[in-house]
N, C-alpha and C positions, 0 to 999 in steps of 0.2 A: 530747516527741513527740506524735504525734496519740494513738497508741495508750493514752498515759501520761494524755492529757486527756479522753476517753473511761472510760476507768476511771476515774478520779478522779468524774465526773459518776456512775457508776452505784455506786459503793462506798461505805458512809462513811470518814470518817476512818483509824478504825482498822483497818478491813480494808482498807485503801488500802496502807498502812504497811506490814501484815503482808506484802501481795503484791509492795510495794519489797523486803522484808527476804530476803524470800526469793528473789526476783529475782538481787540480791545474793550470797545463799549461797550459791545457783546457780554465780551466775559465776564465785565464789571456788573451787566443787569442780571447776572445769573446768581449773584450773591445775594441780592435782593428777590429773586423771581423766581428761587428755586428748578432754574430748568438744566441743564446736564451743562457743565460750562464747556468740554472739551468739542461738543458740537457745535455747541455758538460761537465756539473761538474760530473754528474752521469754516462754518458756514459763514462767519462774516469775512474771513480772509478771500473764500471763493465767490463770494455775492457778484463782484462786475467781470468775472471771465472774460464773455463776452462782449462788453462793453464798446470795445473801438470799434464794431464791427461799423460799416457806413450802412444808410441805409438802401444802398444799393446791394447789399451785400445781404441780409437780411432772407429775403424768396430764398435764395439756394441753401444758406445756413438752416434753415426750416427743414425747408425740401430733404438737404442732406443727412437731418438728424430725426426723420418724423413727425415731425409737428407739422400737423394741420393748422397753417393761417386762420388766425381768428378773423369773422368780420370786418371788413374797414381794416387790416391790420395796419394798410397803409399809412393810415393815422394815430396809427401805435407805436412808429422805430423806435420811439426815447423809453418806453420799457419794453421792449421786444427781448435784450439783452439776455431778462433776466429767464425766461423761456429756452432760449439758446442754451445760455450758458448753463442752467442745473443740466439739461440733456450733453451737454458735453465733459460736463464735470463727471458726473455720470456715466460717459463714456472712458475715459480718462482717470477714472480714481472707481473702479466697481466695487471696491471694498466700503464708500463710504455708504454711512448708513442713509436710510431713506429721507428720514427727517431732516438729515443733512439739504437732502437734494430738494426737498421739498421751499427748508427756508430759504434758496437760491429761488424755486421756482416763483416765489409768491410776495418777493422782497420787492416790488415795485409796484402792485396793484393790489397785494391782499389777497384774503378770501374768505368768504364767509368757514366760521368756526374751523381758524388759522388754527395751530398746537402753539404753547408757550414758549417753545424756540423759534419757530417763526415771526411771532412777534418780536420776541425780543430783537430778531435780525431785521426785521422791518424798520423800527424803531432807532435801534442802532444807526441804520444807516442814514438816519434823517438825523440825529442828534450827535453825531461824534463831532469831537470838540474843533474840527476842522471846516465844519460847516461855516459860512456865512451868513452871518442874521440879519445884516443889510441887505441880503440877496431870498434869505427865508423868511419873509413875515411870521410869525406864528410860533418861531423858533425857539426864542425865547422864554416862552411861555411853555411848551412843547419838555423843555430837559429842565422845567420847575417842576413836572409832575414824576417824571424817572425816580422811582422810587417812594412817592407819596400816594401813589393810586396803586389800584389793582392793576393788570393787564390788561383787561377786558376797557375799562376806560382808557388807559395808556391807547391800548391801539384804536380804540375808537377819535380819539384826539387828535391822534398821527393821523387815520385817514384822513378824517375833515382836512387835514394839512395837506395832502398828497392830494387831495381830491380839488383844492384851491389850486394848488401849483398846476395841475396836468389843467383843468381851466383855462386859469390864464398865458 
């Protein structure tokens, strides 16, 4: 697809992968989580748009797109991404739907009462099978619940997870 040939040009390799893989996860949790799979497919393919940006690069990526700096954002570059990039996805694709742009905007810190594509994209991107459990504590533990819990504890589980890693 366009969208897939697009990303391919702006991503290397392996972050190309990771953003099929979880694409994929995506889809997979939507067979079990009832949420629309053709937007989870896509919002997990466009989750790291933004990714490579440095974080010098970051202030004018804002500035450029509207987004008022959070707080301290300085201490934010490692999910800043996902900020950016729903507002340029967003820019860049205005046919997608909102919820689309929303689980781009929310796939690296959450939000309180996320919608069930957002989780799922959340979730996704911490559990696709290309992750490293040597490198995720919790991880493990983490894609034993996919599909044995509800959502609501799914993502409650996953933050604690995310909440550990941006920690340490």
């Amino acid at each position: 697809t366009a969208v897939k040939k697009l990303l391919k040009k702006r991503l290397p390799q392996k972050r190309y992968e990771h953003s099929k893989r979880v694409s994929a996860t995506a889809q997979e949790m939507t067979l079990v989580y009832g949420v629309d799979e053709g937007k989870a497919r896509t919002a997990g393919l466009l989750h790291d748009w933004d990714k490579l940006l440095t974080d010098d690069e970051f202030p004018a990526r804002m500035e450029e797109l509207g987004i008022d700096p959070p707080d301290h954002y300085e201490l934010m570059f490692p999910v800043l991404h996902s900020f950016t990039g729903a507002k340029a996805v967003q820019r860049e694709f205005p046919e997608l739907d909102q919820g689309i742009i929303d689980a781009i905007w929310n796939h690296t810190l959450g939000a309180p009462e996320m919608s069930g594509l957002e989780i799922v994209v959340f979730v996704a991107d911490m559990v696709e099978p290309g992750r490293n459990i040597k490198k995720s504590p919790g991880l493990k533990d983490l894609r034993k619940l996919v599909g044995e819990v509800g959502l609501q504890e799914l993502y409650f589980a996953a933050y604690q997870q995310t909440m550990r890693s941006l920690v340490e």
